[in-house]
N, C-alpha and C positions, 0 to 999 in steps of 0.2 A: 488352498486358494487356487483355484483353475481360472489360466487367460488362455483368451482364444485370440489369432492374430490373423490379420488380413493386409494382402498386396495384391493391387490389381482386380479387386472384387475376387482374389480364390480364399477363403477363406481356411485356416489351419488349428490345430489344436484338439482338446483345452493342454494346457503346459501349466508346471509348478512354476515358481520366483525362481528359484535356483534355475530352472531348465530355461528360462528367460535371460538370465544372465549370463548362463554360458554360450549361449548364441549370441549374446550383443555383445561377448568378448569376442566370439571367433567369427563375427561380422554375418554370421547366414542371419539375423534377424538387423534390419535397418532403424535406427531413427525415426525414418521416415514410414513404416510400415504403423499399419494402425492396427488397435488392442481393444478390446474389453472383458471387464469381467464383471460377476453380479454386485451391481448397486449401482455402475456405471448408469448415467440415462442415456448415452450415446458413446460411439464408435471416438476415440480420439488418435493423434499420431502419439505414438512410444515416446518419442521425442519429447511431447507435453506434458506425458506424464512423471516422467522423472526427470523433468528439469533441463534437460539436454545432457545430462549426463551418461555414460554406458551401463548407469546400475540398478535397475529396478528394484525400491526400497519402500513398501508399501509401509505405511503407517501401522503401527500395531503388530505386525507379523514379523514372526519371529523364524527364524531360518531354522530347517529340520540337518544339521550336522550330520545324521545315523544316516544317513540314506547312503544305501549302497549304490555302486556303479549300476546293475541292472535294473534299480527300481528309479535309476536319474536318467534313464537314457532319452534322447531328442528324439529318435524314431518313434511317435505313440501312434501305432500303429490300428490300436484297438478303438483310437479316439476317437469320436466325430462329432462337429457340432451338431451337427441335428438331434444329438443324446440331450441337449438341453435348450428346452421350447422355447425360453425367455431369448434365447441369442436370432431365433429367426425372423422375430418381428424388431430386426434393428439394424438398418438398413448400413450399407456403409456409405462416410461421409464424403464426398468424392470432392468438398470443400478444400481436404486438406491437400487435394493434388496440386502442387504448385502453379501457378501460370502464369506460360512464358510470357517475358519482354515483347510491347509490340515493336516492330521495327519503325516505327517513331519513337519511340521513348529509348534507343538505340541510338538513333542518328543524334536525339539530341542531348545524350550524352556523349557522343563524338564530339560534336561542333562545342560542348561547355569546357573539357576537355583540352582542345585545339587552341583556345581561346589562350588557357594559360599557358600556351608554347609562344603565342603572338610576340612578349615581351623580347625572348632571344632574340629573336630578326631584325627590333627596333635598337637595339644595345649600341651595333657600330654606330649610328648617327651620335648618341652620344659623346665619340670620340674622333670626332670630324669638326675640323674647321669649314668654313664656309667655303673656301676656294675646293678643298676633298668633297665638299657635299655638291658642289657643281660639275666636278671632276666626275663625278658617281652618276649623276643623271646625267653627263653626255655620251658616256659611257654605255647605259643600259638603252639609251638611244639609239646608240649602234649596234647594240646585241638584234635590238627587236629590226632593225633595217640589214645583219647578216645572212649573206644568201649562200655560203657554203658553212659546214660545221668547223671547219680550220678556222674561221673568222669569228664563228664563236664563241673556239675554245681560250685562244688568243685573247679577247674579249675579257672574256671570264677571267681568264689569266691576272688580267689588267687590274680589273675589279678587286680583285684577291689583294693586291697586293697595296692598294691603297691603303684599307684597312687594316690599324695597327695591332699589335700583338696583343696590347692590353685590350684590347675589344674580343679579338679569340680567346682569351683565358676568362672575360666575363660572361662568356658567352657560352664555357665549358662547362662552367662552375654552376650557372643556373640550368642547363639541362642534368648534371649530374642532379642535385639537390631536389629539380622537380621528379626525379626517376626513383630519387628512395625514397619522396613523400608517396608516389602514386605504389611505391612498393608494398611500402607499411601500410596505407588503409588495403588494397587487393590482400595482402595476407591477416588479415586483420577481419575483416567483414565479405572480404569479394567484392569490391565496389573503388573503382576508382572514383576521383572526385565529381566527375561528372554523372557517375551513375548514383551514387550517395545522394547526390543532387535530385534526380528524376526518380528515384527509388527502385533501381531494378539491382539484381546481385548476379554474379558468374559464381554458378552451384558445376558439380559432377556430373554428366551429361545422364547415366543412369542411376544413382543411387540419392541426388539430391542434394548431399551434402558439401559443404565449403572444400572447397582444393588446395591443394599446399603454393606455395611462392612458386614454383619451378613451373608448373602446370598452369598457375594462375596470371602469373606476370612475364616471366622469360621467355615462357613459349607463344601467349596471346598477345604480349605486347613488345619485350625486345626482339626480339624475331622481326616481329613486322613492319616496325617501325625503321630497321635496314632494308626488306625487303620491297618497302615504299618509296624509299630512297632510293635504289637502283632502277625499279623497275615501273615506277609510276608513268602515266594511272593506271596502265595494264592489271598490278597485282589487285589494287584496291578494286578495280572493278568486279573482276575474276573473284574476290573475296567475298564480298558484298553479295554478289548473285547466287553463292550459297545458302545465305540468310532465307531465300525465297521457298526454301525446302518444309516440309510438315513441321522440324524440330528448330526451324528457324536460326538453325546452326550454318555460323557463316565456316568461312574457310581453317580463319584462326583457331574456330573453337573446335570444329574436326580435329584438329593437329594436336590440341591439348586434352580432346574428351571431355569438354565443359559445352554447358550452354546457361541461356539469360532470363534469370525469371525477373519477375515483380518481388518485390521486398514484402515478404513475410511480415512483417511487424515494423 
């Protein structure tokens, strides 16, 4: 059985099953690189064909065990598709390229996202009597009326202190809880719940495929979400205006090596 494979429109091969498989163990052939062989009617991704798995298992074919190291070697140097006429008149499918997240369907997975943080902010009212909830708006009265930053760190101060303990520990408790819901779908599909929503995925910035938790979530999203925190808007903005680039990679996803396509399926 002879497959020919293709990245990038360069086209490679023809390769045994076996010589297939050893390249989707040692990673030089991708998921994502596209294959055909005779009966195919078109170019498909590796990925498609064997299920998502790393092990190309064609039906019927029976693996040749005898074959020595130099009649299995990857280098076939002697190959070339144009030895078989059938492969020229088949175009490749440049469908299967992914394509990127627009930066609307970005933002508004932010803003769906942001939404479910809304509820933290509102929790201290919960634990406020009427005279602390008047207490709180004359308060933020004078923050917005301080004209030096000692008045309104003082301020601040003030505000802190009204609201009770029990309000900071529910207040803990639901950002921990929303941090390893959004962990688990991100390691799970690439998709926080906001982009689940709009249907875009955070893939590998060059090989396509899903990123581990550290790469996916810690680096793109706890990371930034302290460095919003100190440094807002500055960082957000500075982040964002990377987005503007060809690969539409903002700042976070430089740092992690991911970027945002459209949801495959």
């Amino acid at each position: 059985m002879q497959i020919y494979l293709a990245r990038n429109n360069q086209q490679a091969g023809p390769y045994t099953v076996e010589q297939i498989n050893q390249m989707l163990a040692s990673q030089q052939v991708l998921l994502t690189d596209l294959a055909w062989y005779q009966g195919m009617p078109e170019w498909k991704a590796l990925g498609e064909i064997t299920q998502g798995k790393l092990v190309f298992e064609p039906i019927g074919y029976q693996q040749n065990s005898n074959l020595s190291p130099s009649d299995n070697r990857l280098n076939n140097n002697n190959s070339n598709a144009d030895q078989n006429p059938t492969i020229r008149h088949i175009g490749v499918n440049k469908k299967n390229k992914p394509e990127l997240a627009s930066i609307g369907s970005r933002v508004a997975a932010k803003l769906i996202d942001f939404l479910f943080w809304i509820p933290s902010l509102a929790m201290p009212s919960f634990f406020l009597d009427k005279s602390q909830i008047d207490q709180l708006a004359v308060i933020q009265q004078k923050m917005q009326a301080a004209t030096t930053s000692d008045q309104a760190i003082a301020l601040q101060s003030e505000l802190f202190s009204l609201i009770p303990m029990e309000a900071w520990q529910a207040m803990g408790i639901y950002v921990v809880l929303m941090l390893i819901m959004q962990a688990i779908f991100i390691s799970k599909s690439g998709q926080s719940i906001g982009k689940k929503l709009v249907k875009i995925q955070i893939v590998d910035a060059e090989t396509d495929q899903k990123v581990n938790l550290m790469r996916g979530f810690s680096l793109r999203s706890v990371i930034f979400i302290v460095l919003n925190l100190v440094f807002f808007p500055f960082i957000t903005v500075v982040d964002h205006v990377f987005a503007l680039s060809k690969k539409r990679q903002t700042l976070h996803d430089k740092l992690a090596k991911t970027k945002v396509i459209k949801r495959q399926n």
